[in-house]
ChimeraX commands (.cxc) that place a marker at each C-alpha (Angstrom):
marker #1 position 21.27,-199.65,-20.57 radius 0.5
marker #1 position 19.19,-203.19,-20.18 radius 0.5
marker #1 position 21.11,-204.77,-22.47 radius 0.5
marker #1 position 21.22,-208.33,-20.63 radius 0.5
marker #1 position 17.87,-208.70,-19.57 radius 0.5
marker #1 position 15.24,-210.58,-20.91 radius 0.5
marker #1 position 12.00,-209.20,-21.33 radius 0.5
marker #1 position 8.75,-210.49,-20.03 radius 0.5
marker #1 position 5.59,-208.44,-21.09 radius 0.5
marker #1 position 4.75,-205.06,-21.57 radius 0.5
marker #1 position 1.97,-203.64,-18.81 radius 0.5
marker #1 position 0.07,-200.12,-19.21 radius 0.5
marker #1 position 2.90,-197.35,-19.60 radius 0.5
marker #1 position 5.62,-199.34,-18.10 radius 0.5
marker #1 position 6.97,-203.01,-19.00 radius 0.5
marker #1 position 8.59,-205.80,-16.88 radius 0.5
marker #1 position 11.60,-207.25,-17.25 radius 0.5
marker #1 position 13.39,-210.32,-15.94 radius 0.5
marker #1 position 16.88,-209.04,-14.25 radius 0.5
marker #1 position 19.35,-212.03,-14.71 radius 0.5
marker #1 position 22.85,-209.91,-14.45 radius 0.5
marker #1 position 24.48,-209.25,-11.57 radius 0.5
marker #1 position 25.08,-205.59,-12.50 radius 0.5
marker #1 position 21.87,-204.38,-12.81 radius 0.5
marker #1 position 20.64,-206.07,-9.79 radius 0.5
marker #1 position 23.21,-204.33,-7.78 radius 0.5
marker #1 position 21.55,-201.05,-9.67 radius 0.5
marker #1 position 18.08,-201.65,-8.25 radius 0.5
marker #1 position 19.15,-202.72,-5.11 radius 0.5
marker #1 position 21.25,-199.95,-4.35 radius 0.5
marker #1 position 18.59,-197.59,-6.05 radius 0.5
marker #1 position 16.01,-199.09,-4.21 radius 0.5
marker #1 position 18.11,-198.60,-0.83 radius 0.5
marker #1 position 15.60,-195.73,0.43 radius 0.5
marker #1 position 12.51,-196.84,-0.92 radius 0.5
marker #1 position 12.40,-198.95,2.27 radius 0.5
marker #1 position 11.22,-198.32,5.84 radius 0.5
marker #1 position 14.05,-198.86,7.45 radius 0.5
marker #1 position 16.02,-199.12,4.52 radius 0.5
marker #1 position 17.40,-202.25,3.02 radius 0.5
marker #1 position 21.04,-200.83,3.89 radius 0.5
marker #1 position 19.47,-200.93,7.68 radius 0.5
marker #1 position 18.88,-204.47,7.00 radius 0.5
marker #1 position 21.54,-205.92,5.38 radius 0.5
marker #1 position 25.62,-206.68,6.28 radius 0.5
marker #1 position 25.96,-204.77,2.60 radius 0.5
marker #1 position 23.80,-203.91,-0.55 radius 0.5
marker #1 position 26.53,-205.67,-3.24 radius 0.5
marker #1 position 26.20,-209.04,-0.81 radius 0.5
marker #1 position 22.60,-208.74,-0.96 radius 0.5
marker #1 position 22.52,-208.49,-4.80 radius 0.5
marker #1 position 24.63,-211.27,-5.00 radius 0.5
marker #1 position 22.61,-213.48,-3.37 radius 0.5
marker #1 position 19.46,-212.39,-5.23 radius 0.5
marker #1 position 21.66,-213.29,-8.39 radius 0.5
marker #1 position 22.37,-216.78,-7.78 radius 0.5
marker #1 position 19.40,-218.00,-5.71 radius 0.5
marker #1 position 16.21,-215.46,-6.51 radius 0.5
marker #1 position 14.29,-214.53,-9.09 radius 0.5
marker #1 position 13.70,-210.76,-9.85 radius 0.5
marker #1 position 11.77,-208.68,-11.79 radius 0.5
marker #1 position 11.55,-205.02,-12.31 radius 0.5
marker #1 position 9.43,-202.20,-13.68 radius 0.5
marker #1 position 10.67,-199.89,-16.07 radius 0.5
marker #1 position 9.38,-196.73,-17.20 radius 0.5
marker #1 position 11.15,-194.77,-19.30 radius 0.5
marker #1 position 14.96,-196.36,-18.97 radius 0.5
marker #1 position 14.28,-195.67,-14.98 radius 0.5
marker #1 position 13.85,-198.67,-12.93 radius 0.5
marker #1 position 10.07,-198.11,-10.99 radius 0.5
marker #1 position 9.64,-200.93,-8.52 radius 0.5
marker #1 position 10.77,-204.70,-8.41 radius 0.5
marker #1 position 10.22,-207.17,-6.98 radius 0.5
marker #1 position 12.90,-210.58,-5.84 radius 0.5
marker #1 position 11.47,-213.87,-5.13 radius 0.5
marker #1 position 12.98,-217.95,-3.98 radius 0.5
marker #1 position 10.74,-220.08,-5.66 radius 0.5
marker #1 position 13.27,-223.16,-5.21 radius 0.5
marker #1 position 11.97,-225.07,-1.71 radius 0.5
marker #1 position 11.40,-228.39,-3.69 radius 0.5
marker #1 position 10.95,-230.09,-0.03 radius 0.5
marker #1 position 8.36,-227.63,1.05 radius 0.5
marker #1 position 6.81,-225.95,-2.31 radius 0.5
marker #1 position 6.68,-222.86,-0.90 radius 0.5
marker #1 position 8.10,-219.94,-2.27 radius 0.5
marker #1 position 9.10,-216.55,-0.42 radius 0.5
marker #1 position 8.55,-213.23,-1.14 radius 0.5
marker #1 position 11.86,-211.29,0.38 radius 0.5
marker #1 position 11.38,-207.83,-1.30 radius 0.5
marker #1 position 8.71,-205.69,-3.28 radius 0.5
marker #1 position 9.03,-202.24,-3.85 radius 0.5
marker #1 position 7.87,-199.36,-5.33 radius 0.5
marker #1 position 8.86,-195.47,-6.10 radius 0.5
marker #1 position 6.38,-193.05,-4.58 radius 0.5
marker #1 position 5.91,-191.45,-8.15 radius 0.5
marker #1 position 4.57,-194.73,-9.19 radius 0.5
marker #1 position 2.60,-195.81,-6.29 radius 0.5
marker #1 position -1.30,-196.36,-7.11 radius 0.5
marker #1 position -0.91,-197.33,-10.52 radius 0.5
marker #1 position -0.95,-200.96,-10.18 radius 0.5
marker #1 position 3.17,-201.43,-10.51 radius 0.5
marker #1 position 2.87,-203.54,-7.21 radius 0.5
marker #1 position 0.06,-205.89,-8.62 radius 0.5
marker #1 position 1.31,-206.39,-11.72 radius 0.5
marker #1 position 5.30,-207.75,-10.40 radius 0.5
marker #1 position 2.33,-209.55,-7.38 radius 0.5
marker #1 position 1.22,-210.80,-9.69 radius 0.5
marker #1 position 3.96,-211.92,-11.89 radius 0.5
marker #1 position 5.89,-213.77,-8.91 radius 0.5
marker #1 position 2.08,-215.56,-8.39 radius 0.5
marker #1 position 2.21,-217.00,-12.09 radius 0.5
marker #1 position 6.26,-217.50,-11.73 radius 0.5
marker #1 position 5.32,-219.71,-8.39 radius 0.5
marker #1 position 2.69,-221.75,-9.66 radius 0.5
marker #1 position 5.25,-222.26,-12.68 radius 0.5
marker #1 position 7.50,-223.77,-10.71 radius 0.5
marker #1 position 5.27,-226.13,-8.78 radius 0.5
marker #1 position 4.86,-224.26,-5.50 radius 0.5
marker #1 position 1.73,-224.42,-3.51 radius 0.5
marker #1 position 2.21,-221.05,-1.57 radius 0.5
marker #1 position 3.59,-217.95,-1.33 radius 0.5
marker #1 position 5.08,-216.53,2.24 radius 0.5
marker #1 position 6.56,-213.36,3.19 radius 0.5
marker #1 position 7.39,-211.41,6.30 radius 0.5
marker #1 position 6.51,-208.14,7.14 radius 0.5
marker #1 position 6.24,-205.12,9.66 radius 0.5
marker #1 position 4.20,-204.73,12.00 radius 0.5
marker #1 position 3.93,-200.95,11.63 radius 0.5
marker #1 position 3.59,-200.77,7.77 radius 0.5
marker #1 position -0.08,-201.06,7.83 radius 0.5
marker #1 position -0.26,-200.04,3.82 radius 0.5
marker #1 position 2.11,-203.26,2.44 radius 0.5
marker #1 position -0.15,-205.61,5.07 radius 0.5
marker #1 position -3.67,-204.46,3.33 radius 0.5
marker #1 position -1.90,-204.77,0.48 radius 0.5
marker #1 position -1.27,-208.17,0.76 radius 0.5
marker #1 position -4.31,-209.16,2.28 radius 0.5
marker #1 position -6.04,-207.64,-0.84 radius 0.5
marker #1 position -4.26,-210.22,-2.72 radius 0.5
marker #1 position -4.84,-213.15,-0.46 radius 0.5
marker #1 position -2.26,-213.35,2.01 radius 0.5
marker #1 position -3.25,-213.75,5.63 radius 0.5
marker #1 position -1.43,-213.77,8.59 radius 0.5
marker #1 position 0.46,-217.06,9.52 radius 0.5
marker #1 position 3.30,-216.55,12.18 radius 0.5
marker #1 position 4.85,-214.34,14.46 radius 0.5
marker #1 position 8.20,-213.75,13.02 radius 0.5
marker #1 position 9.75,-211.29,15.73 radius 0.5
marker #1 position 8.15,-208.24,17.79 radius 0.5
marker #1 position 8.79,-206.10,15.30 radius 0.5
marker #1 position 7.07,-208.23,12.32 radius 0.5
marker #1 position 4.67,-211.05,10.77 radius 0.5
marker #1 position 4.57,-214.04,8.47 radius 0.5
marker #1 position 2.01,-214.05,6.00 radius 0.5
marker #1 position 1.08,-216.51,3.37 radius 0.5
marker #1 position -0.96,-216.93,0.29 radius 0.5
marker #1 position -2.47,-220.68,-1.02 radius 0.5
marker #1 position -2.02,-220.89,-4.76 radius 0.5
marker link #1:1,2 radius 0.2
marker link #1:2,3 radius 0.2
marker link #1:3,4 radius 0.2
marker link #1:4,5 radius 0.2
marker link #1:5,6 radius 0.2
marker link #1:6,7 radius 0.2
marker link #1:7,8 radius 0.2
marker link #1:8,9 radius 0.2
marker link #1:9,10 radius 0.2
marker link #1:10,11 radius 0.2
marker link #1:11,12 radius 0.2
marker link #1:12,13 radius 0.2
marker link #1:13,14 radius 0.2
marker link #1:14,15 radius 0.2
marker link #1:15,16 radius 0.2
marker link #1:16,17 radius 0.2
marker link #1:17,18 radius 0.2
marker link #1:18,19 radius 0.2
marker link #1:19,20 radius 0.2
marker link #1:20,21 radius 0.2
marker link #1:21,22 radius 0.2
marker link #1:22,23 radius 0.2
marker link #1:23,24 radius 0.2
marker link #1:24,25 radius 0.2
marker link #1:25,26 radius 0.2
marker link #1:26,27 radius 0.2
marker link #1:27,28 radius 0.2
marker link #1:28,29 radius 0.2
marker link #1:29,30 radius 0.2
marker link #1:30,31 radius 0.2
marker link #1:31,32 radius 0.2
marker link #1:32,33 radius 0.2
marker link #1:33,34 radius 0.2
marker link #1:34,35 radius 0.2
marker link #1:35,36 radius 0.2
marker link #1:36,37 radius 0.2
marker link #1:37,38 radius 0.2
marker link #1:38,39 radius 0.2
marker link #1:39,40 radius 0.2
marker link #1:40,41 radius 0.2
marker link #1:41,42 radius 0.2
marker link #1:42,43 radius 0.2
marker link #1:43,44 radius 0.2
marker link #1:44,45 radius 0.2
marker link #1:45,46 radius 0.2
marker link #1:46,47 radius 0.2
marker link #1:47,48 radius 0.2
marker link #1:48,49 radius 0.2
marker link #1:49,50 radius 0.2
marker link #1:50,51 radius 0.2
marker link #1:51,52 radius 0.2
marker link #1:52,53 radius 0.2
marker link #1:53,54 radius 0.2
marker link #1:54,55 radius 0.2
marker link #1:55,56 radius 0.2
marker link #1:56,57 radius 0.2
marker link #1:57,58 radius 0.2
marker link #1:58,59 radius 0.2
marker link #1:59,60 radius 0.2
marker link #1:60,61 radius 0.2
marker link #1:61,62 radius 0.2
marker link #1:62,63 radius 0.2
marker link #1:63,64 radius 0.2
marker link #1:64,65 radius 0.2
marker link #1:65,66 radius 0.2
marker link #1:66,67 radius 0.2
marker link #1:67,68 radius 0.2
marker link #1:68,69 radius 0.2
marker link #1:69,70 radius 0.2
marker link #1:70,71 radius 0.2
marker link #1:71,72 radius 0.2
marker link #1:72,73 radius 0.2
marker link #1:73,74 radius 0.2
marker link #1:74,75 radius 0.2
marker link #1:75,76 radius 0.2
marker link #1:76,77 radius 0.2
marker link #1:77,78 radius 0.2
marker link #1:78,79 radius 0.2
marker link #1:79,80 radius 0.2
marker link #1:80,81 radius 0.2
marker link #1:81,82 radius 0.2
marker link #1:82,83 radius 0.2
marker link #1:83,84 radius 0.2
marker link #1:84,85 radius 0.2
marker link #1:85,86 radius 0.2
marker link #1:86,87 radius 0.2
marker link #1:87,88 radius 0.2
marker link #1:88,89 radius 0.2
marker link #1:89,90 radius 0.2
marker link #1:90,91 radius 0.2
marker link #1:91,92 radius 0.2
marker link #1:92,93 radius 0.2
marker link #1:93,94 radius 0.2
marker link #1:94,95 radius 0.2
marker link #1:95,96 radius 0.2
marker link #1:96,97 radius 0.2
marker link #1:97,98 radius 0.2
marker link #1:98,99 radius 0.2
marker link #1:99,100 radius 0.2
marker link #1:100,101 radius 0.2
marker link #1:101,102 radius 0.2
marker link #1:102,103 radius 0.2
marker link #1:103,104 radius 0.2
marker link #1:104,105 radius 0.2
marker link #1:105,106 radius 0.2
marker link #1:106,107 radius 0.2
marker link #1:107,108 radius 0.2
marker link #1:108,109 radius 0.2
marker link #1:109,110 radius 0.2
marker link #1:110,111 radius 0.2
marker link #1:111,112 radius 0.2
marker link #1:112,113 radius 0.2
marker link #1:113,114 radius 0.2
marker link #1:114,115 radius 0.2
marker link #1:115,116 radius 0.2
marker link #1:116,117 radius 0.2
marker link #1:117,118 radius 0.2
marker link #1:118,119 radius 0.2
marker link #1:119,120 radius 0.2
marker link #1:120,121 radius 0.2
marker link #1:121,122 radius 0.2
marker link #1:122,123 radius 0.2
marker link #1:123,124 radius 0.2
marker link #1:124,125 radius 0.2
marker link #1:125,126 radius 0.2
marker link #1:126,127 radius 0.2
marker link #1:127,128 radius 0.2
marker link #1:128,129 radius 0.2
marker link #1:129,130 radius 0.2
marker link #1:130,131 radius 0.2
marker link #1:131,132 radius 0.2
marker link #1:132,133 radius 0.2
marker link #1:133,134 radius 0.2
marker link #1:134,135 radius 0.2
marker link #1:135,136 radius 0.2
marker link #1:136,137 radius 0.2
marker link #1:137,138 radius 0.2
marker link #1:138,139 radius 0.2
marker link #1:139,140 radius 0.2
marker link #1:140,141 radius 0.2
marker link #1:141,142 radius 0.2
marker link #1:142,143 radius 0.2
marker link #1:143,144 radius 0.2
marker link #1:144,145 radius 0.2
marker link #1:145,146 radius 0.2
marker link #1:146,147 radius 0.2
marker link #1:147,148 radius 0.2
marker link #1:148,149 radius 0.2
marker link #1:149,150 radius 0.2
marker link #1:150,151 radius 0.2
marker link #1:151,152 radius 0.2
marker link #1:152,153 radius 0.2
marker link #1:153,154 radius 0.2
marker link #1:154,155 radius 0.2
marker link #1:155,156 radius 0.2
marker link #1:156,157 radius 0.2
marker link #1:157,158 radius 0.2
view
């Protein structure tokens, strides 16, 4: 089923893998659709676009547990001029929430970042989802930017 992509380490029950085909990131993007608030269908012109793009210019990794994909998480940690990478999704499947699937791929884009000569880590975020913000400033991040009425900018120093 994973048959082109590389793995990367094995973590507790589940393991995460490097997605670098275009097929299964179209998988996880459309399975991941709903996991969203509002959903990433809501967000984007179209899912296979959105895949694409993750394909040629972001790096993504995903959690699998037992051949089913539970979270990932897609990354650009290619601003040579800035050294800052961004954080455009992260998501997890309720089933697996609170069993540190989020930290580990966190943590996993941290270590990729640094790897690649960045000096931070920014994302944006809603202003309503209160859980992914105390999330992230459990990890560091702190708030760094309006980015709209409806959301923030946050950052982490590495």
């Amino acid at each position: 089923m994973y048959e082109n992509i590389r793995r990367s380490y094995q973590v507790k029950n589940y393991e995460i893998l490097r997605v670098e085909n275009i097929d299964e990131i179209r998988k996880i993007v459309h399975n991941f659709d709903k996991v969203f608030d509002p959903p990433l269908s809501e967000r984007v012109i179209d899912l296979n676009t959105y895949a694409e793009k993750l394909y040629k210019n972001a790096i993504v990794f995903a959690a699998i547990e037992k051949n089913d994909f539970i979270g990932f998480i897609a990354f650009y940690a290619n601003d040579k001029d800035n050294n800052v990478a961004y954080l455009t999704q992260i998501g997890v499947k309720d089933k697996s929430q609170n069993r540190d699937v989020g930290k580990s791929l966190l943590d996993l884009c941290i270590k990729t970042s640094e790897t690649n000569n960045m000096k931070a880590i920014k994302l944006e975020v809603f202003n309503q989802n209160v859980i992914a913000i105390e999330f992230y400033k459990k990890y560091g991040f702190y708030f760094c930017g309006k980015s709209s009425s409806k959301s923030i900018y946050m950052m982490k120093k590495l």
